[in-house]
C-alpha positions in Angstrom: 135.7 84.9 111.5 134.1 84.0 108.0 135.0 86.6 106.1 137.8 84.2 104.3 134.7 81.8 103.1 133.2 81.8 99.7 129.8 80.4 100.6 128.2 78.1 97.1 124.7 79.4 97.5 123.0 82.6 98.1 120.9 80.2 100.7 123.7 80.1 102.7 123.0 83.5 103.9 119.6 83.0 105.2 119.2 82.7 108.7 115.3 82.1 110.1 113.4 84.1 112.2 111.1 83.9 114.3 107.4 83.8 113.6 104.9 86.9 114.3 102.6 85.7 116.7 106.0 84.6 118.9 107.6 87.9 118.7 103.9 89.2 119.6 104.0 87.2 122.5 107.1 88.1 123.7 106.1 91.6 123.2 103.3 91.8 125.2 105.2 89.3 127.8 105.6 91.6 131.0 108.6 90.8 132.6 109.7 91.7 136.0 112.8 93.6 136.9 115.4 91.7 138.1 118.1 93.8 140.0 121.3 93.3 138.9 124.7 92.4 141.3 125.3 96.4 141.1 122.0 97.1 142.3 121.7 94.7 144.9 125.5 95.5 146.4 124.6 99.1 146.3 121.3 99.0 148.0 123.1 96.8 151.0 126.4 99.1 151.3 123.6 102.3 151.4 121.8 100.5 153.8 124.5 99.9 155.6 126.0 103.3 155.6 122.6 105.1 156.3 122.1 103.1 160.0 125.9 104.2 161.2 124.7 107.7 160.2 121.3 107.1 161.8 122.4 105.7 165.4 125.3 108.5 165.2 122.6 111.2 164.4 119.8 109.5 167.1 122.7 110.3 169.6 123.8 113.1 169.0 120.5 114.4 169.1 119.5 112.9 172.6 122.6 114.6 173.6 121.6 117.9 172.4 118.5 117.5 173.1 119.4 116.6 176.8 122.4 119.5 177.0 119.1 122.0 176.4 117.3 120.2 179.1 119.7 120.5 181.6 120.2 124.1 180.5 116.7 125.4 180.9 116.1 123.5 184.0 117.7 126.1 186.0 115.0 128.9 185.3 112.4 126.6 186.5 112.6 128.3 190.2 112.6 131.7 188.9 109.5 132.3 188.9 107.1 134.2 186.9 107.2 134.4 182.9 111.1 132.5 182.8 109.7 129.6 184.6 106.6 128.8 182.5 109.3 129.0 179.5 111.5 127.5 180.8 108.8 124.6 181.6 107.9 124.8 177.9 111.7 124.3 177.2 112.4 121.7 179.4 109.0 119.7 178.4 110.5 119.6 175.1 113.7 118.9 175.2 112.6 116.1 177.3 110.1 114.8 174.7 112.6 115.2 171.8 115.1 113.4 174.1 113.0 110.4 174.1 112.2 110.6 170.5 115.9 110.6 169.7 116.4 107.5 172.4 113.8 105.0 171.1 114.6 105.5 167.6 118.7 104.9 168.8 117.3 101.6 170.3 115.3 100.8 167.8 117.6 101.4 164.8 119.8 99.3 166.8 117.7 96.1 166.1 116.5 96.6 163.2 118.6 95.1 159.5 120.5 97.3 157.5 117.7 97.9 155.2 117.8 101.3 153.1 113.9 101.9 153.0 113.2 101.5 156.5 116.2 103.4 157.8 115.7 106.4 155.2 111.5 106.3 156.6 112.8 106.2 159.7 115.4 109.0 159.4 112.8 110.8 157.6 110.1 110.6 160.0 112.5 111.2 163.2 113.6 114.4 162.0 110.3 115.5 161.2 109.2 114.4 164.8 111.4 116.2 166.5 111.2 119.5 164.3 107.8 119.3 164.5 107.7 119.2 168.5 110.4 121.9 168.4 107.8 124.3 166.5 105.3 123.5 168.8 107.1 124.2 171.9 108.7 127.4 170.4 105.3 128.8 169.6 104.4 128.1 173.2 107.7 130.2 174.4 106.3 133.0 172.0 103.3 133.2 173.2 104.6 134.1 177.1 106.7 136.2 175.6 104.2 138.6 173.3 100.6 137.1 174.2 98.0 138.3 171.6 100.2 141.0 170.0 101.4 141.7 166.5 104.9 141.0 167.1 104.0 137.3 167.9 103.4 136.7 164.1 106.8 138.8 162.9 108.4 136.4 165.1 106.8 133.4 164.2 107.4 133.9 160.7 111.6 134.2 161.5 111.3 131.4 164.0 109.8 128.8 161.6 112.6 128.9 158.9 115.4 129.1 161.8 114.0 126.2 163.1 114.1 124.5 160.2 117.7 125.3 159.2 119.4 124.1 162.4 116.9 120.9 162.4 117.4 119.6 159.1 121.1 121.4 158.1 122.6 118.9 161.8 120.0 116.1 160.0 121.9 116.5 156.3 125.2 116.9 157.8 124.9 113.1 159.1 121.7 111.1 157.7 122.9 110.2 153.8 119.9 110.9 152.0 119.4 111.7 148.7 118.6 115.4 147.5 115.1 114.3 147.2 114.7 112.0 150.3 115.6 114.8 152.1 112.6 117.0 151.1 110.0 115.3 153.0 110.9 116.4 156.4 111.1 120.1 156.1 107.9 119.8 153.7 106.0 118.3 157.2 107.6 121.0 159.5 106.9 123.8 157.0 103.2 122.4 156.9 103.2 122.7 160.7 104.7 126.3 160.9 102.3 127.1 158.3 99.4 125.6 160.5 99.9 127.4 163.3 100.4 130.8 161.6 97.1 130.4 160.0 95.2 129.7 163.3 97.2 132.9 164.9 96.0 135.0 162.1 92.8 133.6 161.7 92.0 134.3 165.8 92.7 137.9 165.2 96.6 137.3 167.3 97.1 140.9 165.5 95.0 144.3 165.7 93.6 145.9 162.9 96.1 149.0 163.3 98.9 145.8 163.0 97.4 144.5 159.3 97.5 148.2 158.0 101.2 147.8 159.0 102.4 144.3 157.8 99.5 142.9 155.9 99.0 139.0 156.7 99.7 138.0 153.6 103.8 139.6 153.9 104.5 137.6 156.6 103.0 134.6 155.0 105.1 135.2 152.2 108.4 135.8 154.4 107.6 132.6 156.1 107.2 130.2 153.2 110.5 131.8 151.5 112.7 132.3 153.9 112.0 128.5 154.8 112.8 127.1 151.5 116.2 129.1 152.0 116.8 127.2 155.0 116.7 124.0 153.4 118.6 124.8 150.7 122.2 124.3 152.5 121.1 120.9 153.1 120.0 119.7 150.1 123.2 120.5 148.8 125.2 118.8 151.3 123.0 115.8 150.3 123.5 116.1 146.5 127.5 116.5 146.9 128.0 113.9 149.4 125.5 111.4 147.4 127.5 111.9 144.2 130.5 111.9 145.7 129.9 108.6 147.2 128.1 107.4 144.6 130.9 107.5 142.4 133.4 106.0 145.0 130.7 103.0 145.0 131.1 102.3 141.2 134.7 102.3 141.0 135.0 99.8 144.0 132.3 97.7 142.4 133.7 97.8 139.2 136.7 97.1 140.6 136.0 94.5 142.4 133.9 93.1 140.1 136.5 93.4 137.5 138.6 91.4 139.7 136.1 88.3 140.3 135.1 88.5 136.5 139.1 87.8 135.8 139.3 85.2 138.3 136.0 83.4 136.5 137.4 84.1 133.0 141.0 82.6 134.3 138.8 79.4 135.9 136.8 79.4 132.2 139.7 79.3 130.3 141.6 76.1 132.5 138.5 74.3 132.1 138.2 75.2 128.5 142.0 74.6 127.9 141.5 71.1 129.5 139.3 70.1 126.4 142.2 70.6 123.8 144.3 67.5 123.6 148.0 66.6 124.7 150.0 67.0 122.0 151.3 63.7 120.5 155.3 63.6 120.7 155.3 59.9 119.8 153.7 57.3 117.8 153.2 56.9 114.3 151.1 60.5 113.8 152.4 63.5 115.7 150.4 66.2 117.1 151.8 69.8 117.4 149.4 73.1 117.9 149.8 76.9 119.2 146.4 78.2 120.4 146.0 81.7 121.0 143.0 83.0 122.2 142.2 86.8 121.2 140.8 87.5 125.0 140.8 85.3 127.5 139.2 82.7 126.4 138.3 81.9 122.5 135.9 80.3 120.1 138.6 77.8 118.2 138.8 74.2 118.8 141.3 71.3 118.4 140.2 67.5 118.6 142.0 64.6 118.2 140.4 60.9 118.9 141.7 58.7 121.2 145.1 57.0 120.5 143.7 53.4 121.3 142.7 53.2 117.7 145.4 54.7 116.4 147.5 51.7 118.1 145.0 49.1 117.1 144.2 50.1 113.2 146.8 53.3 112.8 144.0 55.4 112.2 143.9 58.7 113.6 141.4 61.3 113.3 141.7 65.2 113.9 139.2 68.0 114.0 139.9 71.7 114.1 136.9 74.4 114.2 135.9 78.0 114.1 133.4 79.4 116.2 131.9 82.7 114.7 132.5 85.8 117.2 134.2 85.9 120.1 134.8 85.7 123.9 132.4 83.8 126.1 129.2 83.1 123.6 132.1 81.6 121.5 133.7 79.5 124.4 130.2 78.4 125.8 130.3 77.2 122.0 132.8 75.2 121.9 132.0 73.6 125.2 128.9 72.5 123.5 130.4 71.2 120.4 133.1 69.2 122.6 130.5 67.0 124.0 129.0 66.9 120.6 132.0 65.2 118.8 132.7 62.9 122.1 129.3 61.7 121.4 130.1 61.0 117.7 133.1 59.3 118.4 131.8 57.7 121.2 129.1 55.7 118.9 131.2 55.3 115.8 134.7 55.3 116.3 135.4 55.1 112.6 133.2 57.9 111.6 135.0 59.2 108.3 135.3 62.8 107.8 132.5 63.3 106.2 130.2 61.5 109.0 131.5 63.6 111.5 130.9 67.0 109.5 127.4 66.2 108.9 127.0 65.3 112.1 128.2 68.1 113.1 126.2 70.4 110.6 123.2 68.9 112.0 123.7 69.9 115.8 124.7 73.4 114.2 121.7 73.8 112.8 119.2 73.0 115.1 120.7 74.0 118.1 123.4 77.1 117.0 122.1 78.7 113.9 118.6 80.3 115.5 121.5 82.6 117.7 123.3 83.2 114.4 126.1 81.5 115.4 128.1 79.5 112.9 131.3 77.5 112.6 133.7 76.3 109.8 135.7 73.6 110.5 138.0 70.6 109.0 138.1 66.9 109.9 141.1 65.2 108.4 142.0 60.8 109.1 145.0 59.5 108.5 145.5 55.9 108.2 149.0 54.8 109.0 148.5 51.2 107.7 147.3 52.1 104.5 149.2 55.2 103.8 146.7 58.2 103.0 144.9 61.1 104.2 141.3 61.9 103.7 140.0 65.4 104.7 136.2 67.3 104.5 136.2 70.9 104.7 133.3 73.3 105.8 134.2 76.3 104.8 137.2 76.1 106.8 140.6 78.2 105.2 142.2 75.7 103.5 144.6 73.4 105.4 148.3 72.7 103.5 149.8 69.2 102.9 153.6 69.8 102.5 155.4 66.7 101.5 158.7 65.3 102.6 160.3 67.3 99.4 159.1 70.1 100.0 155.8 70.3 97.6 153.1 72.1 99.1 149.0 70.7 98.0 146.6 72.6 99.1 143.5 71.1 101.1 140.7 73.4 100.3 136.6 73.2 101.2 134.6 70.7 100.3 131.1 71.7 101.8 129.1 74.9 103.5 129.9 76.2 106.9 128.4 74.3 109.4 125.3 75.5 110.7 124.1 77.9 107.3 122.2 74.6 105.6 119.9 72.0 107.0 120.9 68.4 106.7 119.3 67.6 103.1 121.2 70.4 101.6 124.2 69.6 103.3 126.7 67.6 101.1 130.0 66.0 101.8 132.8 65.8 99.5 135.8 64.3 100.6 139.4 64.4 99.5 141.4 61.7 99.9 145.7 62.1 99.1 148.4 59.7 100.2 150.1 60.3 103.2 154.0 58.9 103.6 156.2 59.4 106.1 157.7 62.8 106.6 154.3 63.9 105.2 153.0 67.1 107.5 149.6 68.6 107.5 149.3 72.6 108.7 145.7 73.8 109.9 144.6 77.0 111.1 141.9 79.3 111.9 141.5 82.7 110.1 143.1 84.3 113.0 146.8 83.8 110.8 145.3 84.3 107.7 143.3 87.8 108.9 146.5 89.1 111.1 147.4 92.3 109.5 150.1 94.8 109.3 151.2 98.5 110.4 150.1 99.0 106.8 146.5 96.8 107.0 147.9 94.3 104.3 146.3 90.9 105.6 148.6 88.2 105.8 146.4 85.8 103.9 145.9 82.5 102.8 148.6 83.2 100.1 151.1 84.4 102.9 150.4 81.8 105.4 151.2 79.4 101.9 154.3 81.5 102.2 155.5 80.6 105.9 154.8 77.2 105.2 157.0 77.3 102.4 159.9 78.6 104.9 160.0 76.5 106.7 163.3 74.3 106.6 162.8 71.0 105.9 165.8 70.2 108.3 163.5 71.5 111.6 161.7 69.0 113.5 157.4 69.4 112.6 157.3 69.6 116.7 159.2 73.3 116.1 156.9 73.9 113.2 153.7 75.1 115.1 156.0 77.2 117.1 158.0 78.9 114.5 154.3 80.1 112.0 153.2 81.4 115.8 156.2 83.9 115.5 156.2 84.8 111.8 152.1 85.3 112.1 153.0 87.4 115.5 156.0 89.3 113.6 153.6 90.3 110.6 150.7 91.3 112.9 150.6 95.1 114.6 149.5 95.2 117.9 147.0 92.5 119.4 145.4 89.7 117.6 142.2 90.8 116.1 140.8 87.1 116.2 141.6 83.9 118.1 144.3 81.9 116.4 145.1 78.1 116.2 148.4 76.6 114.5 148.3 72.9 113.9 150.4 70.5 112.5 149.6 67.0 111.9 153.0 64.7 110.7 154.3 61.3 110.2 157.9 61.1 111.0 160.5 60.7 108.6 162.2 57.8 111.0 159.8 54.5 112.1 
């Protein structure tokens, strides 16, 4: 926004920083993480999502678990070798049934919260495959006591186990490809466990090593497990992703959505601090503002009427926030209040009073963020007939007489905000101002809008629109008609805000 200025001093440039044992401090300053709005949403929609899944899974399972129950009991009167299986079969159905049960009722009270639930999850499934090993190695042993086919089969039951356990668990808890890990880990520890107490109580014969060595079927058991789990874990990783990236472009959108409706609720509040235009009375007001995104860093400020009634004095101020968007707006929020408080305690504050004023708030307050403005105070007194103007480094405003001339109100001091108060001087210009007499301000938004080709427009070709314009229009149309000349020069969106002002005394009393 100040690429039009030709600062005076090399000073002007400076901006200070901040001292060594500060930045120190803030270096070693450990902060803790705050978790942002998508952080927070995510962790409670995930949280959400995971007990569904969990109740559905702790279900299902009791189901299962009580469908195997009622599937064994049968064999119970059979007698024999089937009955003490299928006692070892129906004792753990039954206890997995319960495991699956209090953890429904339990996940049932509890809050949606991801930890617990995934610990929960976690621990449940490695319950209830952990029982399951237990129980099958009971079955085994009636089956083969104390012979070498009791470890072959242990070392295929282990990873089967582990497939059907945690493959149904991955199908319906949402974990994460990592989360997901831990139960398997526990049962294959437990599998593991139990095939080293089997071989280390001699459960084969020495004629049984010579065949299939201990350490084969350790091997078969500890591969063939981590096969198992492999379907699962990639169930978890796609389905993760997959709704992972359905998350974000909800949030986003959503948030996109509320950020709009903040930014629309932003802008009416800072619309509300530009002024009515003035349509009547012995100083006329016209302006086009418009803002590069939704909201903008330019400002237009007129004093009250009352002493324009009382004294015909009238006083208008137009400024230039560097940058853009919403550090620009919170700006010129800030230097609203700043200029009702100047007006408020001197309501004849000349232009050059209200500049330094102004340069003063800028720099103790704006210039340590590097932000910097250039703006233009202009009063016109009615009664005595003239026009007095200071310029910070503002583009130059254009006085076009009731003939036609053209005079050219260019800067009289620094941008506001680049020097301290001592350094800060105030020239002002001072020009009569007779009826049909029409000032034009603007911000570097016309003067920087460019063409297909690049070709800025300019001061020298706003100069030109002014010069256009017919002397037969009414100044009202004025503001209107450069807003559509600047906007039939430019290519494609403004590339900074833009504010069109005219300030005129009519032709007619």
């Amino acid at each position: 926004m100040l690429s039009a200025i030709d600062f005076r001093d090399p000073r002007a440039f400076h901006v200070p920083t901040m001292g060594t044992s500060t930045s120190a401090s803030l270096g070693r300053a450990q902060r803790a993480h705050t978790p942002t709005d998508y952080e927070i949403q995510m962790e409670f929609e995930r949280g959400r999502w995971l007990r569904i899944r969990f109740l559905w899974f702790s279900a299902l399972g009791s189901l299962l678990a009580l469908l195997g129950e009622a599937r064994a009991f049968p064999s119970l009167s059979a007698g024999g070798r089937p009955a003490l299986k299928a006692l070892i079969s129906v004792s753990g159905a039954t206890f997995c049934a319960m495991l699956y049960i209090a953890a429904f009722l339990y996940g049932r009270r509890v809050s949606p919260n991801r930890k617990r639930i995934v610990a929960l999850a976690l621990w449940l499934n490695a319950l209830v495959g952990s029982v399951e090993l237990i129980y099958s190695r009971g079955a085994l042993q009636v089956d083969a006591p104390g012979t070498h086919s009791l470890l072959v089969d242990w070392a295929w039951t282990v990873p089967i186990l582990i497939f059907m356990d945690h493959f149904l668990a991955c199908l319906l808890i949402p974990w994460t490809w990592k989360e997901c890990l831990a139960p398997p880990a526990i049962m294959v520890a437990v599998g593991g466990g139990i095939f080293a107490c089997d071989a280390w109580m001699g459960a084969q014969s020495a004629s049984a090593r010579a065949r299939t060595p201990i350490f084969h079927l350790a091997a078969l058991l500890l591969i063939a497990s981590v096969v198992a789990v492999i379907p699962g874990v990639l169930v978890c990783l796609i389905r993760y992703s997959r709704w992972r990236k359905t998350f974000r472009m909800k949030f986003e959108s959503t948030a996109w959505r509320k950020m709009q409706s903040e930014l629309s609720g932003a802008r009416r509040l800072l619309e509300s601090c530009l002024p009515p235009e003035w349509r009547a009375g012995p100083v006329r007001v016209h302006y086009v503002y418009e803002p590069m995104r939704e909201i903008g860093g330019d400002l237009l400020f007129v004093h009250p009427s009352a002493e324009l009634e009382v004294n015909g004095v009238a006083s208008v101020v137009v400024l230039d926030v560097s940058g853009h968007g919403i550090a620009a707006a919170l700006t010129v929020s800030r230097l609203v209040g700043e200029l009702e408080r100047i007006f408020g305690e001197n309501p004849a504050a000349s232009p050059s009073e209200v500049l330094q004023s102004l340069n003063r708030y800028a720099s103790l307050t704006l210039m340590r963020h590097a932000m910097f403005v250039t703006g233009m105070c202009l009063r016109a007194d009615v009664k005595a007939g003239t026009l007095e103007w200071a310029n910070a480094g503002h583009p130059p405003a254009l006085l076009r007489r009731a003939g036609g001339a053209i005079e050219s109100l260019d800067p009289t001091t620094y941008v506001l905000g680049v020097v301290d108060s001592g350094e800060f001087g105030t020239d002002v210009g001072r020009t009569t101002f007779e009826r049909g007499d029409s000032v034009i301000a603007y911000t570097d938004g016309a003067s920087e809008a460019a063409a297909p080709d690049g070709q800025m427009l300019g001061t020298e070709g706003v100069e030109r629109l002014v010069r256009e314009l017919r002397t037969s229009s009414q100044t009202s149309d004025w503001a209107s008609a450069l807003a559509d000349r600047v906007c039939s020069h430019r290519s494609g969106p403004p590339l900074d805000d833009t504010l069109l002002v005219v300030v005129s005394r009519p032709a007619e009393p």
